[in-house]
C-alpha positions, 0 to 999 in steps of 0.5 A, spaced: 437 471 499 441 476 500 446 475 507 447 480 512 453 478 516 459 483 516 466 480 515 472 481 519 476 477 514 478 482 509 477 490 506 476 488 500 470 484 502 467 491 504 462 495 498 464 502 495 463 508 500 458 513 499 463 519 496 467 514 491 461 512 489 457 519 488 463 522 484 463 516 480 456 517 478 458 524 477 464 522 472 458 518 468 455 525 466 458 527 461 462 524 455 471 525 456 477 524 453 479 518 453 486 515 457 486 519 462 486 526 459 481 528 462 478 533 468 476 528 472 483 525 472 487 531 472 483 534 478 485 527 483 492 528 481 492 535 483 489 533 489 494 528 490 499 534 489 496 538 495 495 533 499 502 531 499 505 538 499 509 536 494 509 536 485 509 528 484 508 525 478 502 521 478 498 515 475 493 511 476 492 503 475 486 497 477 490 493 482 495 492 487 499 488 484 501 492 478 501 498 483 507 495 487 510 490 481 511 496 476 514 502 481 519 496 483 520 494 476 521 502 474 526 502 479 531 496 477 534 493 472 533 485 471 540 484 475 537 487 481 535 485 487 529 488 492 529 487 499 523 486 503 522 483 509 519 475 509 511 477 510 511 482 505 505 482 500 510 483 494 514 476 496 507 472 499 502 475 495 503 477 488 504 471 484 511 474 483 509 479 479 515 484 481 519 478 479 515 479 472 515 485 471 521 486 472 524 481 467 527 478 474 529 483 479 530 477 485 526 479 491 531 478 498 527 478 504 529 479 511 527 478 518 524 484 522 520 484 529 513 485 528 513 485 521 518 490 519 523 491 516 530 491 520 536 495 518 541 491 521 537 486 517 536 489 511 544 491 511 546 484 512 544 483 505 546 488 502 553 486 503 553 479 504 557 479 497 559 485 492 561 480 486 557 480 481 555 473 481 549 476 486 543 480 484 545 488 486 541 490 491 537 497 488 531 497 492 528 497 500 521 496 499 517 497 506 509 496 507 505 501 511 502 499 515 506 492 515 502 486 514 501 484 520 497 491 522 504 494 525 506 501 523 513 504 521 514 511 525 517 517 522 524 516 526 524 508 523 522 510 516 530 515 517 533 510 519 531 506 513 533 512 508 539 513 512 541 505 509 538 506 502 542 513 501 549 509 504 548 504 499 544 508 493 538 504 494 531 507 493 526 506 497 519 504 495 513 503 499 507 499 499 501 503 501 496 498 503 494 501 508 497 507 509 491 512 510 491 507 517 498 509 518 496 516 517 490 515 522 494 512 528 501 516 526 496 522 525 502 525 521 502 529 515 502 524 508 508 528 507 512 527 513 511 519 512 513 518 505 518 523 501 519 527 508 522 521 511 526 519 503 521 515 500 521 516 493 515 512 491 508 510 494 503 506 491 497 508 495 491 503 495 484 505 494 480 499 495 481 498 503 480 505 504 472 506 500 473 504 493 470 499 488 476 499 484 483 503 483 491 505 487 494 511 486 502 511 484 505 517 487 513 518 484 515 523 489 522 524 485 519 524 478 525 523 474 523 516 476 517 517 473 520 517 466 516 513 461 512 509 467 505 511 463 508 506 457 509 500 463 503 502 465 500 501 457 504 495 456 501 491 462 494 493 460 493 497 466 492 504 462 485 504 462 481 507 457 476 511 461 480 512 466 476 518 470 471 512 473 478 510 477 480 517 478 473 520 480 472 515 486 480 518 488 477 525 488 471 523 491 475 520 497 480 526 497 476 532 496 471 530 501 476 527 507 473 521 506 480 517 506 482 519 512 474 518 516 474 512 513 481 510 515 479 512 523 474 509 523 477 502 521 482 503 526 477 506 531 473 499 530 479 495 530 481 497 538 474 495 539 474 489 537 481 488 541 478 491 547 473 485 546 477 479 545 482 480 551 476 480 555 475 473 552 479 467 556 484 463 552 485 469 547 492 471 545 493 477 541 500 476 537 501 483 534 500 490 537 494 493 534 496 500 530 491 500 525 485 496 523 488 489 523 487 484 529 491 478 529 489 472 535 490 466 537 484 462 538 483 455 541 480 450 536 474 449 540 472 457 538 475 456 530 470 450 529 464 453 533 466 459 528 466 456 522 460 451 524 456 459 525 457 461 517 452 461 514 
């Protein structure tokens, strides 16, 4: 029998929303060229184009995972090093796929209130030895909206580029939840990426509608330079790749990606507003987008877990 609970565990448990899935179905009525030299394909990067004001290179691969180790690798060497703060998912989740694919560009983590990466933190990295004994630093990598459900604001993310430009660093972002930060900033994709010095934005599909699929977005495209080649080498070039991109234009061309995202964050600040009404409940974060952290006691998680199905 087919279960009907929600989870509140993860996006990724949630199916496909009815707009990536209709330009999908779309996208399988006619047959196309194959590796992404299609209509479908291009018409999402183009729309990708409008939606960040800007002429970005673009390329589209199945997971998270690739999205963020191959943009990284593409901006090191193996004799770099990326810093990141300690919970970012490219250091606690990745399987050290940067690391792999990288050919061992070393990840350094710092310390940052409410999981963000802090400046002072972040420098006192960069400089704590220039000999060449040490892994050079090269990248900053930023998550937004972090891991713990907290967003860079327009002004932090200057302040970052402000470091990255004093030390020739690029900055990479990990858009897990970006179309989140967008909602909770309500500032343009433009003004929270390149405008702010990002140079590349990994935007994640499948936390924002999608079955399947992220958009690599070089804001800088000579950085983009043979990037489809690590995507082939990786075994993420996708043979039919108008049923990764069809879904993206479905979200992109309809609005559903920004809908979807405000309706998480709308339904996440219920759920806050709920909890804290609840004795003995402490929230550990603040909630800026749609990702509630709390401390329950042990009695509510065993009543919990003795209520699964």
């Amino acid at each position: 029998m087919a279960s009907n609970s929600v989870q509140f565990a993860s996006d990724n448990y949630s199916g496909i929303c009815p707009e990536a899935l209709e330009y999908m179905l779309r996208a399988n009525s006619d047959d196309v060229p194959a590796y992404g030299d299609d209509p479908w394909t291009q018409r999402a990067a183009d729309q990708f184009r409008e939606l960040f004001e800007i002429d970005c290179e673009v390329f589209f691969v199945f997971n998270g995972t690739a999205a963020n180790s191959l943009s990284l690798a593409s901006l090191c060497q193996s004799y770099h090093s990326v810093i990141c703060h300690e919970l970012a998912h490219i250091e606690t989740d990745e399987c050290g796929g940067p690391e792999f694919f990288s050919n061992g560009s070393k990840l350094l983590v710092a310390h940052g209130e409410h999981g963000k990466l802090n400046p002072m933190a972040a420098e006192q990295l960069i400089t704590k030895r220039t000999d060449i004994h040490y892994p050079k630093p090269k990248v900053l990598s930023l998550t937004q909206a972090t891991e713990v459900g907290t967003v860079y604001q327009f002004e932090e993310l200057l302040a970052l580029r402000e470091l990255a430009d004093k030390y020739k660093l690029k900055i990479h972002m990990d858009g897990a939840r970006f179309a989140n930060a967008i909602a909770s900033t309500q500032l343009s994709p433009a003004k929270l990426t390149w405008k702010a010095g990002v140079d590349v934005l990994c935007f994640c599909g499948t936390k924002n509608g999608m079955g399947i699929g992220e958009a690599i977005l070089f804001f800088d495209r000579a950085l983009a330079d043979d990037f489809s080649y690590r995507c082939k080498q990786a075994g993420q070039l996708a043979s039919k790749m108008r049923f990764i991109a069809a879904p993206w234009l479905g979200l992109l061309e309809t609005g559903a990606w920004l809908r979807n995202a405000e309706h998480a964050n709308r339904m996440a600040a219920h759920l806050e507003e709920q909890l804290q009404a609840l004795p003995a409940i402490q929230l550990l974060f603040p909630r800026e987008v749609n990702s509630v952290f709390v401390q329950l006691p042990e009695r509510a998680i065993a009543q919990l877990h003795a209520s699964l199905p």
